[in-house]
TIMIKOL-82312 format. One record per residue: x, y, z of N, C-alpha, C in turn. Coordinates in steps of 0.001 Angstrom, whole numbers, plus 500000, padded with zeros to 6 digits. Layout:
XYZXYZXYZ/...
//
This chain:
950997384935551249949803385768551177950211387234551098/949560387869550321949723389245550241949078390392550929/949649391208551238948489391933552201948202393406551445/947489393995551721946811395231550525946418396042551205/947667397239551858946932397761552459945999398634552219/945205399541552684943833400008551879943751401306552532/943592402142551530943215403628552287941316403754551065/940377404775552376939093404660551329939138406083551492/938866406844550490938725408447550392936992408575550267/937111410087550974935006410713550562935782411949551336/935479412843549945935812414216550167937221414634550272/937941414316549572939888413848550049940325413772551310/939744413176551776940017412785553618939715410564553548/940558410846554317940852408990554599939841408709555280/938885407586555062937658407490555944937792405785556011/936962405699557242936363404256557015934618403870557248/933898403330556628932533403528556831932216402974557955/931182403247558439930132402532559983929235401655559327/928938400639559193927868399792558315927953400177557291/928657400137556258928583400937555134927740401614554857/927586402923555620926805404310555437927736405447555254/927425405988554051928341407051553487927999408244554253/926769408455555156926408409889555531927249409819556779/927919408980557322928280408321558871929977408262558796/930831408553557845932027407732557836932897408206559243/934093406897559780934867407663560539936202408411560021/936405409458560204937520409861559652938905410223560231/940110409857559779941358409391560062942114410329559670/943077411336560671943154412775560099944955412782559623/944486412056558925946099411388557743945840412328556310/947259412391556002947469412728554475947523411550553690/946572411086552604946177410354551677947274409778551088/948178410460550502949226410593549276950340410015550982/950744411115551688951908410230552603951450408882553130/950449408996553451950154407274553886950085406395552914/950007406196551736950364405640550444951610405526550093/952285406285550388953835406396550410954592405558551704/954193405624553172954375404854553879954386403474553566/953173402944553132952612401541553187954048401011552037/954223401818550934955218401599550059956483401482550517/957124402059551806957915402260552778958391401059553808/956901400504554188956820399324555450957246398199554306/957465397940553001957357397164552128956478396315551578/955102397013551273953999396672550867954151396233549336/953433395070548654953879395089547375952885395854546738/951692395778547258950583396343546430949448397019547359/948971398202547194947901398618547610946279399065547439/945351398930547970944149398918547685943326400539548045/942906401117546767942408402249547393941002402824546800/939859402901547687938218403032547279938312404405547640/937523404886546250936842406504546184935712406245546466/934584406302547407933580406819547664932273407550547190/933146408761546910932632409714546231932415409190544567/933552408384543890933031407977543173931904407051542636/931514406670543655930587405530543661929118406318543338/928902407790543666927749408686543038927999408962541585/929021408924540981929511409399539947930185410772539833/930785411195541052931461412310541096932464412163540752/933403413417540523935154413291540172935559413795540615/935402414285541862935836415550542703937452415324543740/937464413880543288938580412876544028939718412667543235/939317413230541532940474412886540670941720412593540822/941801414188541083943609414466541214944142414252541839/943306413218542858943828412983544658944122411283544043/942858411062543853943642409181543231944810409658542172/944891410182541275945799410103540427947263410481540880/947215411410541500948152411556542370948819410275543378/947708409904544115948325408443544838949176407383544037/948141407402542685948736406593541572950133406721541484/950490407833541273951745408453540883952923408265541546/952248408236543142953616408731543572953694407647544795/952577407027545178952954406012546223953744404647546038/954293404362544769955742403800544681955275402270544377/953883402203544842953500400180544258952736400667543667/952038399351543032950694399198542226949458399316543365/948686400305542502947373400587543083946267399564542537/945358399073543424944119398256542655943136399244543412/942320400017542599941697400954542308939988400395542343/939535400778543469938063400548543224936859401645543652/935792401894543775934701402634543273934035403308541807/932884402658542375931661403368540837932061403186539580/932879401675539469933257401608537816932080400735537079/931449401352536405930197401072535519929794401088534700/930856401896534030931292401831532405932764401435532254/932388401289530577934053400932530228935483401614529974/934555402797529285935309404368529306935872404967530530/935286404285532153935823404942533046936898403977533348/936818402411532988938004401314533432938409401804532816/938873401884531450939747402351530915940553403392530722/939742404666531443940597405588531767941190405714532542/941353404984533929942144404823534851943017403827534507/943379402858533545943971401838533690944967402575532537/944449403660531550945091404604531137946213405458532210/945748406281532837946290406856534193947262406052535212/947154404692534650948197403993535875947852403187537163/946316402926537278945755402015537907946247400442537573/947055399746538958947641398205538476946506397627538342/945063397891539226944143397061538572942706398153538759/941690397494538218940315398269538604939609397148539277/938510397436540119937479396533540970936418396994540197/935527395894540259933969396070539700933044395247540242/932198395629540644931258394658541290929850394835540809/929060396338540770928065396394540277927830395885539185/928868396421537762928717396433536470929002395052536367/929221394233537165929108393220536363928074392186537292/927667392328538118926317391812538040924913392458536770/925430393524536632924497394481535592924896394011533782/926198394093534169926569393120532543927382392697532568/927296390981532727928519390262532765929367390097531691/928577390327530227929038390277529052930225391211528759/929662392121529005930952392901529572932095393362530030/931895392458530802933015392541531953933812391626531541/933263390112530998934307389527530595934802389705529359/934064391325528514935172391330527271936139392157528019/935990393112528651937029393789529415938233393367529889/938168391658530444938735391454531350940009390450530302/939105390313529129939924389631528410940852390730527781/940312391549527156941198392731526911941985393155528029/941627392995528870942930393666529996943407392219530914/944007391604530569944243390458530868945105391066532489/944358390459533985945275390849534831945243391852535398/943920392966535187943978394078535682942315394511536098/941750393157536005940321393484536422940070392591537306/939810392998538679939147392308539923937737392659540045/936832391289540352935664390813540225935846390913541912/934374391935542212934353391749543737932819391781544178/932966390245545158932175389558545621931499390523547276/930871391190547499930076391481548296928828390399549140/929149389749549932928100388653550330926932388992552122/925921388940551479925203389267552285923786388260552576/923882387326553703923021386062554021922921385632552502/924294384844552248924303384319551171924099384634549836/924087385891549373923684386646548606924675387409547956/924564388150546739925338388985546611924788390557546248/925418391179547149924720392773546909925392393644545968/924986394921545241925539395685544694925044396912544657/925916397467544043925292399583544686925799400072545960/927279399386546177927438399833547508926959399115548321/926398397871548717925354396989549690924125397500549970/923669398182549009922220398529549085921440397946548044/921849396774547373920701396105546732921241394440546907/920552393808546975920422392938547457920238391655545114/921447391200544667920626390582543806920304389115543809/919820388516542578919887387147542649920674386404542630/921784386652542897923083385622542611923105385338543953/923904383909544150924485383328545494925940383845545141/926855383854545932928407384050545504928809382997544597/928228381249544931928985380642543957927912380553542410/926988380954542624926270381168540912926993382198540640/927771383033541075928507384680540541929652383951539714/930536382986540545931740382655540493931529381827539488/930504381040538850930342380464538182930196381058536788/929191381877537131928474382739535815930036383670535254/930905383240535883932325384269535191933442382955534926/933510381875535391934108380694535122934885380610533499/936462381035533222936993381062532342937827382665532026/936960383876533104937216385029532723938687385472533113/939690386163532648940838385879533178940903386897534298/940088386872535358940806388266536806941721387506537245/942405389584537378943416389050538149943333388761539557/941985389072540295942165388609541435940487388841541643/939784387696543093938813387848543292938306388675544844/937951389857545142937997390397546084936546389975547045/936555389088548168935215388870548534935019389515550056/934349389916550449933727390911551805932486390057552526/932537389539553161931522388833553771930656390060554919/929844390872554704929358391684555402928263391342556430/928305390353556812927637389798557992929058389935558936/929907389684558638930881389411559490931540391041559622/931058391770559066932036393265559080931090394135559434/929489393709559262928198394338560237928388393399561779/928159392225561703928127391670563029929557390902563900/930487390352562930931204389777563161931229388436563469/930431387762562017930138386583562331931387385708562014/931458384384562948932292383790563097932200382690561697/931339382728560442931082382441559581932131382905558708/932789383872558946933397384905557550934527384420557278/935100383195557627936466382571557320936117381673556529/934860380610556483934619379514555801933228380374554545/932992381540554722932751381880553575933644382504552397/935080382985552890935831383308551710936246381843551743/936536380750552443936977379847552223936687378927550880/935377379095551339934777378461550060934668379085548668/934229380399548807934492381014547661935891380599546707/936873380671547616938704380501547373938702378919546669/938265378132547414938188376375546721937324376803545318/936164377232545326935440376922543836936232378059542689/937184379456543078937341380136542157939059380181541464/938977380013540304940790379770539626941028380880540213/940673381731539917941360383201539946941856383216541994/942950383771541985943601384610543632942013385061544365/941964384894545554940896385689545794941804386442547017/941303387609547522941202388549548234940469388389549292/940670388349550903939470388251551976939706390267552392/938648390573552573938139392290552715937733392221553929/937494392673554978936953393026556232936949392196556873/938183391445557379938298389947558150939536390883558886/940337391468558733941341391369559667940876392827560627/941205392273561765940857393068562700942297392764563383/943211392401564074944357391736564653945271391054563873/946364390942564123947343390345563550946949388629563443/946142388326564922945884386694564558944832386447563131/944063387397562676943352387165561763944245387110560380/945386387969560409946387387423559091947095386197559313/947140385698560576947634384177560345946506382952560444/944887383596560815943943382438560301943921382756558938/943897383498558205943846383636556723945096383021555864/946092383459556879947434382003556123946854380947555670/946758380648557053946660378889557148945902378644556797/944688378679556145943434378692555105943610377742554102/945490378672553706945787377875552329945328378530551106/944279378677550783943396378882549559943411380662549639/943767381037550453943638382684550070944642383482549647/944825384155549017946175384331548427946619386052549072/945494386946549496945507388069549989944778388378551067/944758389589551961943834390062552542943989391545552594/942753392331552278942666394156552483942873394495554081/943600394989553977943809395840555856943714397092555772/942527397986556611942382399297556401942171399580557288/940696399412558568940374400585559123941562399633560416/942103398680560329942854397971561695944005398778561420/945102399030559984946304399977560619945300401559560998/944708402501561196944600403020561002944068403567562758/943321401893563377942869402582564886943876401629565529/945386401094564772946386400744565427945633399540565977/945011398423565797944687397217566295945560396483565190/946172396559564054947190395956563305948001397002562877/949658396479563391950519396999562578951211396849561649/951232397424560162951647397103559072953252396124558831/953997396574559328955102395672559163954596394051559980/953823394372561185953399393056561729952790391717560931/951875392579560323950713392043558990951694391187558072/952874392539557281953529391705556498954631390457556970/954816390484557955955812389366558730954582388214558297/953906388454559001952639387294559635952662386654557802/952173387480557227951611387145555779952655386412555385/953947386730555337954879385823554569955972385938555692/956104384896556597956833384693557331958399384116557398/958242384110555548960135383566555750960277384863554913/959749386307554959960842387231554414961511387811555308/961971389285554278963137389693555015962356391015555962/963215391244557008962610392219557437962340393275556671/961079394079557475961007395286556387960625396904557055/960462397346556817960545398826557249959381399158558295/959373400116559652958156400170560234957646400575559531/956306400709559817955011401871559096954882402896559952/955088403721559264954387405324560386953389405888560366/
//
């Protein structure tokens, strides 16, 4: 299993949201670019990093993702406010290992899977689930899809990976949120991703043993030190080699 670690920017400062409310975030008084460089350090293979700000359609974060891009030493999978194609593609121009999309393609799936065929491997489909549902806009709309009519309605598309967030379990902490990526993971070809499940190191070894999950995002746990990054990666793949602390 792979672990991803995750930094989320709003305003070039490292944040993590409170219920996902952007007016509320907590903020983590780290340098963006060195903690990207760390995670690359502890021997991370790949990292996960959400603009915020982009999700209004601002760019005020540019030179700060592009920069991370640059210089934090793995592949970035790159997500917020991608809703056109001109903007996937300009980051995947820039050096993004992958882009996330979740709105635009409940909004046009047609889309997404010409994209995804054209970029074979670099477009993650992300599942937001809310009382069975799937939301978009940030979790402020609520649409008609169940997660597995989503997973279905894309059945053949080539992602490279499926990112799912069970937000009952990351608003309340329902004890549900293991057998809902679970299932997601059995019905979808594509890798999926579990998002807001690890809180502790034991939560990267219930997500092992799952079987069916191939990743998990870790963000606001290295960050208030309830998971430590080299810990995560032991746990995740337990016959490697040692690897570097995280600082």
């Amino acid at each position: 299993m792979i672990i991803y670690p995750t930094i989320e920017i709003q305003n070039g400062r490292c944040v993590s949201l409170n219920r996902g409310r952007l007016e509320e975030p907590s903020i983590w008084h780290v340098d963006p670019v060195t903690t990207a460089r760390d995670f690359a350090r502890a021997g991370a293979e790949w990292m996960h990093l959400t603009d915020f700000d982009a999700m209004s359609g601002s760019r005020k974060n540019h030179d700060l993702v592009l920069q991370i891009i640059r210089e934090a030493g793995i592949p970035v999978q790159l997500g917020g406010g991608f809703r056109t194609r001109d903007r996937i593609e300009e980051w995947i121009d820039h050096g993004a290992g992958r882009i996330v999309v979740s709105t635009l393609a409940a909004q046009n799936p047609h889309l997404v899977k010409e994209i995804a065929k054209y970029h074979p491997d670099q477009i993650v489909l992300s599942i937001d689930v809310w009382k069975g549902h799937v939301l978009t806009h940030g979790w402020k709309t609520e649409s008609s899809y169940t997660p597995e009519a989503f997973i279905d309605a894309f059945e053949g598309t080539p992602f490279a990976a499926v990112v799912v967030t069970d937000i009952d379990y990351d608003l309340d902490e329902s004890d549900a949120a293991l057998g809902v990526v679970s299932r997601i993971a059995e019905r979808c070809k594509a890798p999926v991703i579990a998002s807001g499940i690890v809180r502790t190191i034991d939560d990267v070894s219930r997500l092992r043993l799952l079987g069916e999950v191939s990743g998990a995002m870790v963000g606001r746990a290295l960050f208030n030190k309830t998971v430590n990054l080299k810990d995560a990666l032991r746990e995740a793949r337990p016959d490697t080699s040692h690897v570097a602390e995280f600082l």
